[in-house]
C-alpha positions as CSV (number, residue, x, y, z in Angstrom):
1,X,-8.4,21.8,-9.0
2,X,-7.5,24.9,-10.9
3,X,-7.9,24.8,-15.0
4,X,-4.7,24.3,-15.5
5,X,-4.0,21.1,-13.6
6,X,-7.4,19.8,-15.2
7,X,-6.3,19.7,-18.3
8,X,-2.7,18.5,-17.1
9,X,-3.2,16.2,-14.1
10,X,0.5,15.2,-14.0
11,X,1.7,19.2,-13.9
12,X,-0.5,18.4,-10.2
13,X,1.4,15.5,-9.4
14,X,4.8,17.1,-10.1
15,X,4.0,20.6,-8.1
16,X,2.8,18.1,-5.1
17,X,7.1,16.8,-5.2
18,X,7.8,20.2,-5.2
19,X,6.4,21.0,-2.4
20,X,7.5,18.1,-0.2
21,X,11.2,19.1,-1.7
22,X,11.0,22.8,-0.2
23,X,9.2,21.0,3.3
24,X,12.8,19.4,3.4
25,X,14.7,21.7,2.2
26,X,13.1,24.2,5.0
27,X,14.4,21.9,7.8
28,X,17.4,22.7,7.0
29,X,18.5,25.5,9.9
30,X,22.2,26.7,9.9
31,X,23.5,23.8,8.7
32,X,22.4,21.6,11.3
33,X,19.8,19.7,9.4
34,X,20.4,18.8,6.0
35,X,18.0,16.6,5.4
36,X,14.4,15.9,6.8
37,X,14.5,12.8,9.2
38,X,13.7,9.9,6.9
39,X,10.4,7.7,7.4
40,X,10.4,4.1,7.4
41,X,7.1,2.3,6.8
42,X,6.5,-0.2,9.1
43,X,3.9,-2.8,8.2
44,X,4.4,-6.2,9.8
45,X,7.7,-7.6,8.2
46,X,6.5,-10.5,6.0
47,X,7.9,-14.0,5.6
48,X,11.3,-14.6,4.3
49,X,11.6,-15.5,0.8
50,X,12.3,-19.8,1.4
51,X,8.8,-19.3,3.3
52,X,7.3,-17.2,0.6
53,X,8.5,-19.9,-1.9
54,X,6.9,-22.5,-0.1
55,X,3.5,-20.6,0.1
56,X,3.7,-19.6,-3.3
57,X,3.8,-23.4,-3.9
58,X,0.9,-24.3,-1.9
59,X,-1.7,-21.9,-3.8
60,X,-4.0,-23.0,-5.8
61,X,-3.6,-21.9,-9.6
62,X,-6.6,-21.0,-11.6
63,X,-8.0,-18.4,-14.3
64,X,-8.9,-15.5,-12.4
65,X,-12.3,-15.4,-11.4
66,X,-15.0,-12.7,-12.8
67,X,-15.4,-9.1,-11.7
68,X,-19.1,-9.4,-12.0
69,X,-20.6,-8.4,-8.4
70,X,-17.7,-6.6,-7.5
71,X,-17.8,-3.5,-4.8
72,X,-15.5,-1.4,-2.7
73,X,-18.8,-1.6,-0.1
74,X,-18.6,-5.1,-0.2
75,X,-14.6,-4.6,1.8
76,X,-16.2,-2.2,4.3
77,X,-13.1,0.0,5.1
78,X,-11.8,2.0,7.3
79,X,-12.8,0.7,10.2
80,X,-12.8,2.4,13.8
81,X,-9.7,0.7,15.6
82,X,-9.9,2.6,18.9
83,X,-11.6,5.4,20.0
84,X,-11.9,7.8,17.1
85,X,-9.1,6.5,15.0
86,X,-10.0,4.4,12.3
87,X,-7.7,2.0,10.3
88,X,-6.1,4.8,7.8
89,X,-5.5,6.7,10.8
90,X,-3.7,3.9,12.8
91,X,-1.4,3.0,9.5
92,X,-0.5,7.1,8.9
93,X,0.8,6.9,12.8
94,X,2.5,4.1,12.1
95,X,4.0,4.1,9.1
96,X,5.3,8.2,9.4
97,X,7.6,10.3,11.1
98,X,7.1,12.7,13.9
99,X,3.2,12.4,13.0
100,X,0.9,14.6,14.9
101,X,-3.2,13.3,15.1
102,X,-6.1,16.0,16.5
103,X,-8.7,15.3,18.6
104,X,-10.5,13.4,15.7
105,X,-7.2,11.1,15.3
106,X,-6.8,12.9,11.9
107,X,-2.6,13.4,11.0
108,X,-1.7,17.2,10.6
109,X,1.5,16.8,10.8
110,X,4.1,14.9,10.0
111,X,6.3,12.9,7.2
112,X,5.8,10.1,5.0
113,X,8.4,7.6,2.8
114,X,6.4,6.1,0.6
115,X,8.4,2.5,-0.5
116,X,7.1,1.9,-3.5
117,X,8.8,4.9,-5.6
118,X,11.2,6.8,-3.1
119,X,9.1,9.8,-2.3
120,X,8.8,11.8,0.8
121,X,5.9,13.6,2.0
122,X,4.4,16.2,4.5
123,X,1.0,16.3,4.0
124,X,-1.3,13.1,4.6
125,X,-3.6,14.1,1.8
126,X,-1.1,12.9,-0.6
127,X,-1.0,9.8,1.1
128,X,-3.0,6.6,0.3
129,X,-3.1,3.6,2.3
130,X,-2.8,1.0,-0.2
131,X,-4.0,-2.9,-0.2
132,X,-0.9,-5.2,-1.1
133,X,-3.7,-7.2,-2.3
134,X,-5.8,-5.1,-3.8
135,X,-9.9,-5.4,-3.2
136,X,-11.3,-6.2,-6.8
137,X,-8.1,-8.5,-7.1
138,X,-9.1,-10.3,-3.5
139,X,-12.6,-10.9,-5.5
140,X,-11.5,-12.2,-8.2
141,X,-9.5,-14.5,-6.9
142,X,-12.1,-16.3,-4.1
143,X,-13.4,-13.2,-1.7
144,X,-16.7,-13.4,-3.7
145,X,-17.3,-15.9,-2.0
146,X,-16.3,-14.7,1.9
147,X,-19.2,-13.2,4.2
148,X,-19.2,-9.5,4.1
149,X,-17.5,-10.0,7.9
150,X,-14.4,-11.8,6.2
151,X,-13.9,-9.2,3.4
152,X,-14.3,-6.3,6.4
153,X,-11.6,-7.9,8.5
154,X,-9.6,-8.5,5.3
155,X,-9.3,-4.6,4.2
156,X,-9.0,-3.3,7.6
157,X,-6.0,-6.2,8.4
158,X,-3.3,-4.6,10.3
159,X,-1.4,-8.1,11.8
160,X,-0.6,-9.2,8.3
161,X,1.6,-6.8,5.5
162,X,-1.5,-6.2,3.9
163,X,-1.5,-2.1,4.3
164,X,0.8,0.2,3.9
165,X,1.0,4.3,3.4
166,X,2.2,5.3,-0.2
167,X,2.3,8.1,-2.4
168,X,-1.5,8.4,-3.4
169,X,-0.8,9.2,-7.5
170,X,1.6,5.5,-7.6
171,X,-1.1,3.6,-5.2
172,X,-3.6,5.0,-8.4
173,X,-1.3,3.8,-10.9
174,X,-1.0,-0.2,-9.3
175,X,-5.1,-0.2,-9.1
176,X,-6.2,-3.5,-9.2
177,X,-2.8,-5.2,-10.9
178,X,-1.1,-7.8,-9.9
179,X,2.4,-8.3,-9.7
180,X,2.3,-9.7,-13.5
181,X,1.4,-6.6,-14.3
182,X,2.7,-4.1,-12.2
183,X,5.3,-4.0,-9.1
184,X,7.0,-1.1,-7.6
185,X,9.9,1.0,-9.1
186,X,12.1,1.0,-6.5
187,X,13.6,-2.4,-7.0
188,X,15.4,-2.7,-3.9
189,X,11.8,-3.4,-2.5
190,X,10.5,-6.0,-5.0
191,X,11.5,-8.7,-3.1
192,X,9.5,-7.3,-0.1
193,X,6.5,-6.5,-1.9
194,X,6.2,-10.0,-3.2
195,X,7.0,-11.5,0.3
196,X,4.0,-9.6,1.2
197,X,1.2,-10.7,-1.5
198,X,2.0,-14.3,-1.1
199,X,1.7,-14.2,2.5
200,X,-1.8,-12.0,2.7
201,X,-2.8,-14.5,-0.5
202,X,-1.8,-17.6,1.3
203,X,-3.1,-16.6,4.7
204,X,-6.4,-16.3,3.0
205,X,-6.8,-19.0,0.9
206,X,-6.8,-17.0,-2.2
207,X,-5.6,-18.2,-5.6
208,X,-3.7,-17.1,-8.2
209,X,-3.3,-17.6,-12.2
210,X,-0.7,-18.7,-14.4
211,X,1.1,-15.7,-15.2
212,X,0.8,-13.9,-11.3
213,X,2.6,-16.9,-10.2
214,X,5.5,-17.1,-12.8
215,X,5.7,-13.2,-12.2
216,X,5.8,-14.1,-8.2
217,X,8.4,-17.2,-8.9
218,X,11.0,-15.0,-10.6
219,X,11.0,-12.0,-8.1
220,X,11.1,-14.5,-5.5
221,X,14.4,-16.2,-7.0
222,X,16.2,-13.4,-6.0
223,X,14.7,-12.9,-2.6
């Protein structure tokens, strides 16, 4: 990273949009293409919002739980899914556009529509595959307790909407919060995004506290 962007990390954020604006802008040949062909991430569509409701019901409430013991090497992640592609790889494929993998499964081509804030991007390495449920908030709330097995399949779970490619800076930004304290800024997708963490927190028995529930109740009214 150059000096300047050092000292002004978001300067690096906004030349990164820049870029993926002139990537579409360049696909546009005599007229014929306006616009670059819009990606649509694709994680497993999540329960609808009476279901939701009616998991959200069935958690257990409680303070969350301490951070002491907590390590990313405890959710061992990504995983090899087939051949040489491992679990990042298989959710770029999925969740891009015209996406292109080399012999080592690795994306080097290709475009990305990341749900959480509108952006569109051409190179992976912006990219982040982010937990709906994040890792240190899947501890806190009763994956302490799991066998290191559990906590591997749970951060490498692709049948549940539990992953999902994003724009890497944003994914940064949610860290550990939940939806009390952070949700994404593209409303249209709220309701979505909390269809998803009920269903990944119910299917794994994983509580929640007082004001992650209120915050999932009232974005769930809606849905």
């Amino acid at each position: 990273m150059s000096g300047l962007y050092a000292r002004h990390p978001h300067r690096r954020a906004i030349a990164r949009r820049i870029t993926a604006l002139a990537a579409t802008a360049a696909l546009a040949v005599g007229g014929l293409l306006a616009t670059a062909p819009a990606a649509q991430a694709a994680p497993p569509t999540p329960v609808n919002g009476a279901t939701a409701r009616a998991y959200l019901a069935d958690l257990t409430v409680r303070a969350e739980g301490s951070s002491s013991g907590y390590s990313r090497d405890k959710f061992p992640h990504w995983s090899t899914q087939s051949g040489t592609c491992n679990t990042r790889e298989v959710v770029l494929k999925r969740d891009g556009v015209n996406v292109v993998q080399n012999s080592s499964c690795a994306a080097v081509s290709g475009s990305w529509y990341s749900e959480y804030d509108g952006a569109t991007w051409t190179a992976a390495s912006d990219v982040d595959i982010d937990h709906i449920v994040p890792l240190s908030e899947a501890w806190r709330s009763g994956a302490n307790s799991w066998t290191t097995a559990q906590r591997q399949s749970f951060a490498n779970d692709l049948a549940r909407p539990q992953l999902i490619a994003v724009t890497d800076n944003v994914n940064q930004a949610k860290g550990d919060k939940d939806p009390a304290e952070w949700l994404p800024s593209r409303t249209s997708y709220v309701c979505t995004y909390v269809r998803m963490w009920v269903q990944v927190k119910h299917h794994y028995k994983m509580t929640v506290d007082t004001a992650e529930k209120n915050a999932l109740q009232s974005s769930l009214s809606g849905c």
